[in-house]
C-alpha positions as CSV (number, residue, x, y, z in Angstrom):
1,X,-59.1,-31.3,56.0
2,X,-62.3,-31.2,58.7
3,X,-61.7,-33.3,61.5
4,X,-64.7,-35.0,62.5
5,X,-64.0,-38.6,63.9
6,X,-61.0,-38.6,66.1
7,X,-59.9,-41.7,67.9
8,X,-58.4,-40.9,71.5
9,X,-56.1,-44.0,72.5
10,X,-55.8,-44.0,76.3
11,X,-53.0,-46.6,77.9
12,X,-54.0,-48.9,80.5
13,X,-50.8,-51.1,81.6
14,X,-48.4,-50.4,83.2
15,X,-49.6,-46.6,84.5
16,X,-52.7,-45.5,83.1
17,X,-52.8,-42.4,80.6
18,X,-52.8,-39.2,83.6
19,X,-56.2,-37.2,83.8
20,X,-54.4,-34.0,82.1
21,X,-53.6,-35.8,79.1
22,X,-57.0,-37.3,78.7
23,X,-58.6,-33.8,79.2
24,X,-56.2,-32.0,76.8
25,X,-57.5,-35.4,74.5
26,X,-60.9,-34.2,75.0
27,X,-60.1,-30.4,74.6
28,X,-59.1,-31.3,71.1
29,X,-62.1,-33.1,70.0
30,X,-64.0,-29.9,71.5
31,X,-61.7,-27.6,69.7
32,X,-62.2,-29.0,66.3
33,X,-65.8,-29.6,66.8
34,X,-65.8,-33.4,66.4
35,X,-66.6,-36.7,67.8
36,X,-64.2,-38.9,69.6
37,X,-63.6,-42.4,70.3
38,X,-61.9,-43.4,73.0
39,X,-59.9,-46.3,72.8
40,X,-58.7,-48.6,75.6
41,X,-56.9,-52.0,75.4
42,X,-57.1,-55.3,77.6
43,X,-54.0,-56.5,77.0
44,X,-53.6,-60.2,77.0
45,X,-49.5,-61.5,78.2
46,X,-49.1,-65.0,77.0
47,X,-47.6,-67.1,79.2
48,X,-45.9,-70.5,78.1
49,X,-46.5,-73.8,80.0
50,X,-44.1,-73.6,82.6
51,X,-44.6,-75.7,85.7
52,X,-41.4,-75.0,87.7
53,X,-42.3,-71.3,87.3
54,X,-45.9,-72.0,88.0
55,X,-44.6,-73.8,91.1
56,X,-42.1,-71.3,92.8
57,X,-43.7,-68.0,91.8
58,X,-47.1,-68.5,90.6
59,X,-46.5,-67.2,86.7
60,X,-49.7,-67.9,85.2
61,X,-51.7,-65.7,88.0
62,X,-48.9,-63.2,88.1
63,X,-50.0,-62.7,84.0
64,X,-53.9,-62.7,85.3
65,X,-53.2,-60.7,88.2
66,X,-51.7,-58.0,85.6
67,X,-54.0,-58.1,83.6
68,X,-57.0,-57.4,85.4
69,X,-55.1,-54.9,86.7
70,X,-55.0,-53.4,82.8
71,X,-59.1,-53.9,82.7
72,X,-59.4,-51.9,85.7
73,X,-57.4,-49.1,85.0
74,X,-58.7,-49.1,81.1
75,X,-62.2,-48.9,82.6
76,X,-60.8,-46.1,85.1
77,X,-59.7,-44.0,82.6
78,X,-62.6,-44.0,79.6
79,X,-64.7,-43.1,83.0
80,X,-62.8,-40.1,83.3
81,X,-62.7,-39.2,79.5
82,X,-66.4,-40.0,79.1
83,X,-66.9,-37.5,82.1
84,X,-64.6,-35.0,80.3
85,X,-66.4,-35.0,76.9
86,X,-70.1,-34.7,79.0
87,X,-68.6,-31.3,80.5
88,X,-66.9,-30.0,76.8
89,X,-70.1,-31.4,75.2
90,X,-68.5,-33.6,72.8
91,X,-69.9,-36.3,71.5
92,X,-68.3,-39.7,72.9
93,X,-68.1,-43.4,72.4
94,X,-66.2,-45.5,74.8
95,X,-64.6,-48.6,73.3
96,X,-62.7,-52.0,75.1
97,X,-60.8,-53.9,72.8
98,X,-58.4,-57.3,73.5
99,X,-54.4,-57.5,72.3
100,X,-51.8,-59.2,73.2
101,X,-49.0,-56.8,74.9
102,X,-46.8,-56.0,72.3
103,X,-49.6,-56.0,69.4
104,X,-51.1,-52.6,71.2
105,X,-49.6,-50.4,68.2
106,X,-50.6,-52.5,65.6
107,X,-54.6,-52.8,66.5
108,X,-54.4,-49.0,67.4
109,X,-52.9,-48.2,64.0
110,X,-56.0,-50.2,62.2
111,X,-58.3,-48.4,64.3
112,X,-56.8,-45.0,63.1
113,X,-57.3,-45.5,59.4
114,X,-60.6,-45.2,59.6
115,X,-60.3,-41.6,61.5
116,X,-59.7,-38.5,60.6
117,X,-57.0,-38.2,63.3
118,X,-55.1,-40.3,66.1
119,X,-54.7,-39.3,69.6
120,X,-52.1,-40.9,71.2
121,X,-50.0,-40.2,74.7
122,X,-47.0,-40.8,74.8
123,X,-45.5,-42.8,77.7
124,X,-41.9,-43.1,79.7
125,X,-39.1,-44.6,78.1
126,X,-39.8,-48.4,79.2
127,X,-43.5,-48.0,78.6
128,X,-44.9,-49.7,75.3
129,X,-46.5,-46.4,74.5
130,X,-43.4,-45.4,72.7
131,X,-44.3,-48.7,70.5
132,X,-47.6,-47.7,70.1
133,X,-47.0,-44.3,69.1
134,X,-44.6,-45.4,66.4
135,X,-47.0,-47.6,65.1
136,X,-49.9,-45.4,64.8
137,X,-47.2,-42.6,63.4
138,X,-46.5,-45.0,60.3
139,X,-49.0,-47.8,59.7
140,X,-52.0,-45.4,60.0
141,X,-51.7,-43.5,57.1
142,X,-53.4,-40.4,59.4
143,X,-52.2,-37.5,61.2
144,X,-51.5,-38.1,64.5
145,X,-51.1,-35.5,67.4
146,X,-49.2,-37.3,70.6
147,X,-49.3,-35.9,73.6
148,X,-46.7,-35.7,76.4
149,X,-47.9,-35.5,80.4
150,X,-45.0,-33.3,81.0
151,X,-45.4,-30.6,77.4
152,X,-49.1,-31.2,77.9
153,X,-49.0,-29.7,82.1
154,X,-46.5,-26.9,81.3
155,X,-48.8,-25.3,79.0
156,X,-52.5,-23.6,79.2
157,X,-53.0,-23.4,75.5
158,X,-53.0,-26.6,72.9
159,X,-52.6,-24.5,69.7
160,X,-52.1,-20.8,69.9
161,X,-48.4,-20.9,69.1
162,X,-47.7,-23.3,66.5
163,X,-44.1,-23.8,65.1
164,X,-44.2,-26.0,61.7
165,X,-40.5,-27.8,61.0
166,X,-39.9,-27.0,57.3
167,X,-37.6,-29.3,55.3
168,X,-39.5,-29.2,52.1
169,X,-39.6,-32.9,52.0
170,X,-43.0,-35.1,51.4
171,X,-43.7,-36.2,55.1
172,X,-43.3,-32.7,56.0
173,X,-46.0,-31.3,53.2
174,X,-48.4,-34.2,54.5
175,X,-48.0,-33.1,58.0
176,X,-48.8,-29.4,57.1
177,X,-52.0,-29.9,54.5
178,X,-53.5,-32.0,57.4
179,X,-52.7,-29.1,59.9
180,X,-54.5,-26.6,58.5
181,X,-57.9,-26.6,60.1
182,X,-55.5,-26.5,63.4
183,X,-53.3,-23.6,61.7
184,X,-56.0,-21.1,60.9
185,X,-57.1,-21.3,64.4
186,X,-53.9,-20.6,66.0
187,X,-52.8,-17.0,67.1
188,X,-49.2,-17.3,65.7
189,X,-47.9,-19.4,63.4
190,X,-43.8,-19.9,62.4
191,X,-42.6,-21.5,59.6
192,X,-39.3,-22.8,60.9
193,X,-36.1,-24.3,58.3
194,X,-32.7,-25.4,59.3
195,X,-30.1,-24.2,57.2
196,X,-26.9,-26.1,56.9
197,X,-28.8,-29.0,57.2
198,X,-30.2,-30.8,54.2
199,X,-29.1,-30.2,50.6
200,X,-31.5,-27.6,49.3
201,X,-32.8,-26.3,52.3
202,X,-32.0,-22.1,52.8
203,X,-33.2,-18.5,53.9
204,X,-35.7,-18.9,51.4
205,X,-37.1,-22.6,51.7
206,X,-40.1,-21.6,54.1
207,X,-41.3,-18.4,51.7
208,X,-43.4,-20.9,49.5
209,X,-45.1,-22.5,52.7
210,X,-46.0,-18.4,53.7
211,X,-47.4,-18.2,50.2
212,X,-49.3,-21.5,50.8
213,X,-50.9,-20.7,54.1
214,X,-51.6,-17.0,53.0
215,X,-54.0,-18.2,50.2
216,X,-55.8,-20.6,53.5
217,X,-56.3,-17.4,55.4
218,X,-53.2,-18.4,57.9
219,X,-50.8,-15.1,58.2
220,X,-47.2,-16.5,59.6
221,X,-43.6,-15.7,59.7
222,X,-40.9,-17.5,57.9
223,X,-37.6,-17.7,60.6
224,X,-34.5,-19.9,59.6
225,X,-31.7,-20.8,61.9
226,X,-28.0,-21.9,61.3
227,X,-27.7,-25.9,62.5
228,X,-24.4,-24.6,63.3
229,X,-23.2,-28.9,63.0
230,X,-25.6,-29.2,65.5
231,X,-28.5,-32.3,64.9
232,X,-31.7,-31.1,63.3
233,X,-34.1,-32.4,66.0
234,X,-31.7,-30.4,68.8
235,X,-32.4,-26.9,66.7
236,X,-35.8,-27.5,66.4
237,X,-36.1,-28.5,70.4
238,X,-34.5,-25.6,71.3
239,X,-36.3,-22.8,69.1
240,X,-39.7,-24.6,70.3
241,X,-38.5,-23.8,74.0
242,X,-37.4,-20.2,73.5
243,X,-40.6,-19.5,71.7
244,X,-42.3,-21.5,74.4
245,X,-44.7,-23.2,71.5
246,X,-48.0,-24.5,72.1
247,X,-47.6,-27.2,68.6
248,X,-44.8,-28.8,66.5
249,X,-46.2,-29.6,63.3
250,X,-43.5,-31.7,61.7
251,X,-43.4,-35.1,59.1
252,X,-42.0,-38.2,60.5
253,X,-39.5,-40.1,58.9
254,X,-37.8,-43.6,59.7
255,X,-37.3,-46.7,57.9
256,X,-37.1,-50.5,58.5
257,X,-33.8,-52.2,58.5
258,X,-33.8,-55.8,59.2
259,X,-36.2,-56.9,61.9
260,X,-35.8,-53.4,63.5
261,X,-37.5,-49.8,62.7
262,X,-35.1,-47.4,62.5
263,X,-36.3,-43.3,63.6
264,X,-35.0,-40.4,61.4
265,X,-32.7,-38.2,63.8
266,X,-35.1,-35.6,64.6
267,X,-38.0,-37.6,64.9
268,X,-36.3,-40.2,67.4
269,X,-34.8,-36.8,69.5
270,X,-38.5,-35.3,69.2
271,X,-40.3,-38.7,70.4
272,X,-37.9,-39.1,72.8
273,X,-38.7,-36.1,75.0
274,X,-41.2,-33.6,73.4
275,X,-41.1,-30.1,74.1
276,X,-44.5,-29.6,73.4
277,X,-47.8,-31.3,72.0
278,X,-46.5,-33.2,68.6
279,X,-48.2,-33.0,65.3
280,X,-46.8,-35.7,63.1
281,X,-47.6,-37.5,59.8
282,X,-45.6,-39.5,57.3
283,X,-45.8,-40.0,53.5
């Protein structure tokens, strides 16, 4: 697919996004010749009527206090990627929405389905970002590529090694037909399958994907490694690190059970501390 109207969601509360992240944002737009739309929201914390709290600690201008302290570091941050885009020339819109706290995801996810593509950092373990990122991963219906401050500093190069995690399954064939504009750009491509793994999955699994890219122009390699009992989302870590990978194109899977949204094993280990840049979709 072309990629032509990407939205770049940049956090504000509690740190903002880091300036590396936003420029690798902008890199992308650049690198797939399209506009972006950068994203960032006033979040709005709710605070109950509470007088005795009011009293002793000032609650209600605590909740303002942080706030404004979201606005300013939401306006500090689409500064920076609007002067980002002006040096890549890439065409730029700068957008401030309003949302409560925890409804971040949600209005970002909205947002994305009228995209081509979702940009989203990812943030530290007690920072909503991980919320958002989930969100935007399954209630977009879009790709999303989710960057990581620490994958995106360690590496010079957003896509010239890609690795795509091959399980034959439907979230995984999404995630590599909306990679392929990325793929054919990329200066090495593996196709990579776990066997002892999934039912049905063997040497011979990522053949078909290497017949698939071939007739998009994309030459790659087919590799498949043993799980050896060892989780699927710890293989793929590790072969993305020895191969030092620029990309992980790989389909997203969780469920909801109860009140609570339950990660697939790989994807939960891959969200929880990404190697590298993350391309993810889900069908």
């Amino acid at each position: 697919m072309a990629f032509k109207d990407i939205l770049l969601q940049l956090d504000s509360y509690p740190e903002p996004t880091p300036a590396a992240v936003i420029e690798r944002g902008v890199w992308w737009a650049q690198r797939l010749q399209a506009s972006l739309t950068a994203l960032a929201v006033d979040i709005r914390i709710p605070v109950h009527s509470n007088r005795i709290a009011d009293y002793l600690i000032g609650l209600t201008d605590l909740a303002h206090g942080e706030e404004a302290k979201a606005h300013r570091q939401g306006q500090d941050v689409l500064a920076l990627a609007a002067a980002c885009a002006q040096r890549a020339e890439v065409e730029f819109l700068a957008q401030t929405h309003r949302a409560h706290l925890y409804d971040v995801g949600e209005h970002v996810a909205r947002m994305a389905r009228t995209r081509d593509l979702c940009i989203v950092p990812l943030g530290g373990r007690f920072d909503e970002q991980q919320g958002v990122v989930r969100s935007v991963v399954f209630g977009s219906g879009r790709p999303t590529l989710i960057l990581d401050e620490t994958a995106v500093t360690a590496r010079a190069s957003g896509c010239a090694r890609v690795v795509i995690a091959w399980d034959g399954g439907a979230s995984a064939a999404r995630a590599l037909a909306d990679s392929l504009q990325v793929l054919a750009q990329a200066q090495a491509v593996t196709v990579l399958t776990i066997s002892g793994d999934k039912p049905g999955v063997d040497n011979d699994s990522g053949l078909d994907v290497l017949r698939h890219l071939h007739r998009h122009g994309v030459a790659a390699e087919a590799v498949t490694v043993e799980s050896g009992g060892d989780p699927a989302g710890s293989v793929i870590d590790r072969h993305v690190r020895e191969v030092d990978a620029d990309l992980l194109v790989m389909g997203a899977y969780g469920h909801t059970r109860l009140r609570d949204f339950v990660l697939g094993g790989a994807t939960e280990h891959l969200l929880h501390a990404p190697p590298t840049t993350l391309w993810m979709a889900h069908a």
